[in-house]
C-alpha positions in Angstrom: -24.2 -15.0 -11.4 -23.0 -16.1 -7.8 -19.4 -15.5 -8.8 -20.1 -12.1 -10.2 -22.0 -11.3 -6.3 -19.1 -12.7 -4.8 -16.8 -10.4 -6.9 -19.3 -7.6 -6.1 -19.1 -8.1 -2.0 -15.2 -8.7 -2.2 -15.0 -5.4 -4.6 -17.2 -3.3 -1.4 -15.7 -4.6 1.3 -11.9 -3.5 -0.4 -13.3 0.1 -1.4 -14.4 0.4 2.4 -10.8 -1.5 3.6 -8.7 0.6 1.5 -9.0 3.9 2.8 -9.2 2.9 6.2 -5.6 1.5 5.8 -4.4 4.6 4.0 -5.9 7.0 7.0 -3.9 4.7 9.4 -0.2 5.4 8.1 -1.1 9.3 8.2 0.0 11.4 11.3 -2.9 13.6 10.7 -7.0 13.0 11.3 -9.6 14.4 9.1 -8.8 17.9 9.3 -5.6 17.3 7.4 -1.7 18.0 7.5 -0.8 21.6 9.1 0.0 23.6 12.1 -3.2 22.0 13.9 -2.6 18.7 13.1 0.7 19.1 15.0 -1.1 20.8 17.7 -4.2 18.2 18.0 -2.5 15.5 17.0 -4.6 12.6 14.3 -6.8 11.8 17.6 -7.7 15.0 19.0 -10.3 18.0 18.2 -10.6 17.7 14.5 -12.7 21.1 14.7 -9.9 22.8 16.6 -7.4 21.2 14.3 -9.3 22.7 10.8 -9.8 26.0 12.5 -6.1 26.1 13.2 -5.3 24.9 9.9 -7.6 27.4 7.8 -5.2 30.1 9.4 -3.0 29.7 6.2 -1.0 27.5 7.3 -2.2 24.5 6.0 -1.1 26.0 2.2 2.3 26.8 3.9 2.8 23.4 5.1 1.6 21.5 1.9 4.2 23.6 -0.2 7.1 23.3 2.3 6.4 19.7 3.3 6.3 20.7 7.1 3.6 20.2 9.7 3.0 16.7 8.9 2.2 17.7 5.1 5.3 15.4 3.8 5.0 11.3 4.3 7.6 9.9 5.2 9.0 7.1 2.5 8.0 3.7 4.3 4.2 4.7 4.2 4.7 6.5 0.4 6.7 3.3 -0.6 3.4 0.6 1.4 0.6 3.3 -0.3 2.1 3.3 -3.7 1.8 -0.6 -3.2 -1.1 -0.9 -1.9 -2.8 1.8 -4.8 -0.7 -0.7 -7.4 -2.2 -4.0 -6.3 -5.5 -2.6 -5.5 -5.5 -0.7 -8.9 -3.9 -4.0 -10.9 -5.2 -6.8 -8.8 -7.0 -8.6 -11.5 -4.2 -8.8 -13.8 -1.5 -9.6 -11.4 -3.7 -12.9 -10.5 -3.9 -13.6 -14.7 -0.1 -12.9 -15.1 1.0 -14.6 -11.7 -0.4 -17.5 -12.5 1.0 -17.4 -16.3 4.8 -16.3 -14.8 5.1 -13.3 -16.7 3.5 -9.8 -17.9 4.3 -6.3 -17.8 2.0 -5.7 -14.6 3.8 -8.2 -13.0 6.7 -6.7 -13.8 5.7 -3.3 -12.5 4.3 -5.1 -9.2 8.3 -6.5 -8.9 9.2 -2.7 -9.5 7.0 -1.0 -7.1 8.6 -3.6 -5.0 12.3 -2.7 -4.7 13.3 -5.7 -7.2 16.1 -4.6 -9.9 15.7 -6.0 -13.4 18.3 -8.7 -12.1 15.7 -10.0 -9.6 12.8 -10.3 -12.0 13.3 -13.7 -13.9 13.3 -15.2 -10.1 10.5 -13.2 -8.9 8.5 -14.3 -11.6 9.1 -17.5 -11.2 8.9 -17.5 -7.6 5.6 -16.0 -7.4 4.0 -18.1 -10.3 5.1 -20.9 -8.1 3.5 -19.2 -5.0 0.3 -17.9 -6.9 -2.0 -20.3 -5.0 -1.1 -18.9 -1.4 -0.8 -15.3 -2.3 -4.3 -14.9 -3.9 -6.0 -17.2 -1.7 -5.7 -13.9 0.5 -9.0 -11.7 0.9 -8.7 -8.9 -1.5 -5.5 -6.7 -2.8 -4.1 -5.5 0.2 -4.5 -8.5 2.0 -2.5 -10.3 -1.4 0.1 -7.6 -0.9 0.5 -9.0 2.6 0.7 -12.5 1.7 3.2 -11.9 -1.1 5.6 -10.3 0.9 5.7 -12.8 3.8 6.5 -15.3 1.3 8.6 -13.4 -0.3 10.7 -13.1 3.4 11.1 -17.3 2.8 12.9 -17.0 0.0 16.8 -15.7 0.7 18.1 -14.1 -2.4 14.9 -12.2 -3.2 14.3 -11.0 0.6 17.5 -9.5 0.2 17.7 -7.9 -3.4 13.6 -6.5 -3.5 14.8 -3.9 -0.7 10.3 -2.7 -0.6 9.8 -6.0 -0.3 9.8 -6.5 3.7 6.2 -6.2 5.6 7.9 -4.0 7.9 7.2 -1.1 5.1 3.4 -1.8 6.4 3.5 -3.5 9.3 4.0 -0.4 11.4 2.6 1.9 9.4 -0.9 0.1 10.1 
């Protein structure tokens, strides 16, 4: 019973984490991408910034990828990691620990690591298991993997999402 509220409280506090992190790598506040998020800025008059943006040209900027409607790769590249370890966290913990598994697999994927890479990452990471989920939650894992990830040579090289600085400055 005191595991499962643990579980509960660490489940909350990521739900409530996670989109904060993913509203920090976007160059636009509440009101969206478009023409007034360019104007206003992600800090400025969110009202003047909707108003602007219900002109039309939020729609144009969405289809055309303009006006801040168009992330650019390093924060698509840390989201779609973050939205895979939050979404898979359980299972990477079962497989990392085992070595091996198809999530784990994908997790070396979303990474940057070639098929070349994964028998090492595997291995690496099963060795590594302990210090990687003893991190608070999934992003904070995602984190923790990829600064020990940066210790080892060959795969801080050849997994080329690997590096924190995908993150790093996008938070």
């Amino acid at each position: 019973m005191r595991l499962l509220q643990k579980s509960l409280a660490a489940a909350a506090v990521a739900l409530l984490v996670l989109p904060t992190v993913a509203q920090a790598q976007r160059k636009y506040g509440m009101a969206g991408c478009g023409l007034g998020s360019v104007v206003m800025g992600a800090k400025g008059s969110q009202i003047s910034a909707a108003t602007t943006n219900g002109t039309g040209v939020q729609t144009f900027g969405i289809s055309s990828g303009t006006s801040n409607c168009n992330p650019d790769s390093k924060a698509a590249v840390s989201e779609a990691q973050e939205t895979y370890m939050f979404n898979n966290y359980a299972s990477l913990s079962k497989e990392t620990a085992q070595g091996s598994g198809a999530t784990l697999a994908g997790l070396a994927t979303v990474l940057g690591c070639g098929e070349a890479q994964q028998a090492e990452f595997n291995k690496f990471v099963q060795e590594e298991h302990r210090t990687i989920f003893s991190a608070p939650g999934a992003v904070a894992a995602l984190e923790t993997l990829k600064e020990t990830l940066a210790k080892n040579e060959q795969l801080a090289q050849n997994c080329k999402h690997a590096s924190n600085s995908n993150t790093k400055g996008a938070h």
